[in-house]
N, C-alpha and C positions, 0 to 999 in steps of 0.2 A: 658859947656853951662848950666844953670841955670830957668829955669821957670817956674815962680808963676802961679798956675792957680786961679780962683776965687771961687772956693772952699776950699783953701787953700791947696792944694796939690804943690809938686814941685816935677819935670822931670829933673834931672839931668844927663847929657853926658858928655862925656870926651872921644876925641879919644886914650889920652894917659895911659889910664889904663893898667897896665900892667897882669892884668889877660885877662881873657875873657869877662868882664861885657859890655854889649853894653849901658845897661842906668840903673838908680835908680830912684824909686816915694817913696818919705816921704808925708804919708798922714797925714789930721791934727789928727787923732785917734790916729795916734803913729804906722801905722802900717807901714814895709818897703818892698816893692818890688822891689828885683833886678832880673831883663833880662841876660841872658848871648846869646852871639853869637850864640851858639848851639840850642838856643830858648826855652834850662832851666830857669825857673822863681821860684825863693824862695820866699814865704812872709812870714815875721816875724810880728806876731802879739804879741800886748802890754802884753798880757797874758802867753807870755811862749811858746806859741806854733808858729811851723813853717808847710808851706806848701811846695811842692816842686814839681814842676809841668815839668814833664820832656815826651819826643817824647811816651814814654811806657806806664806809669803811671804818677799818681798822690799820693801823701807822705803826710799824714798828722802825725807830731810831734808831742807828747804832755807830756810836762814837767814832767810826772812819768816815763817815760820809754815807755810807749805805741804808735804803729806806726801804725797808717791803709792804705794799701794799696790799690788802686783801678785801674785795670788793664785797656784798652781797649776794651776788650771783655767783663765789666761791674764786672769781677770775684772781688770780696774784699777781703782782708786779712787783718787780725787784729792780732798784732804781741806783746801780752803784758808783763811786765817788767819782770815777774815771768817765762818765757820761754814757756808760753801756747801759740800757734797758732791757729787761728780759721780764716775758708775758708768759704766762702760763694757765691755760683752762681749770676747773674746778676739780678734773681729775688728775692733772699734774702734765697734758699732754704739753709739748711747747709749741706755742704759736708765734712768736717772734723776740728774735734777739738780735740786737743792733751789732753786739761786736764789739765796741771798738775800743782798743789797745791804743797805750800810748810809749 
């Protein structure tokens, strides 16, 4: 099932997918959001980067290597290409960062 909305967005469903996706939105920016059953949601934006929105966290991608995570208890983790990890509290305090430079 297929439908246009008048923003130019489109909801697509399909009971017969054979993974677990329950629907896709192609928005008119280019950006894609798929649903899965589980109630994981990926957006993939025009730019390289993806979101990933799961029951725990939330993922954000981004086309160098770099991953920031954002927990439910508001903790972030920024996880960059070079193997540095940086933690930081729900108020932005820093609680630890590894450093390291190559």
């Amino acid at each position: 099932i297929e439908i246009h909305h008048s923003d130019g967005s489109i909801r697509i469903t399909n009971k017969n997918w054979k993974d677990d996706l329950r629907e896709e939105w192609r928005m008119q920016d280019g950006t894609n959001i798929k649903v899965f059953k589980n109630d994981t949601k990926i957006l993939s934006f025009p730019n390289g980067q993806r979101e990933v929105h799961t029951l725990n966290h939330k993922r954000r991608e981004y086309p160098d290597g770099t991953v920031k995570l954002m927990y439910e208890d508001g903790t972030m983790e920024t996880r960059y290409s070079n193997g540095r990890v940086r933690v930081k509290d729900k108020d932005g305090n820093l609680l630890s960062d590894n450093n390291i430079t190559k």
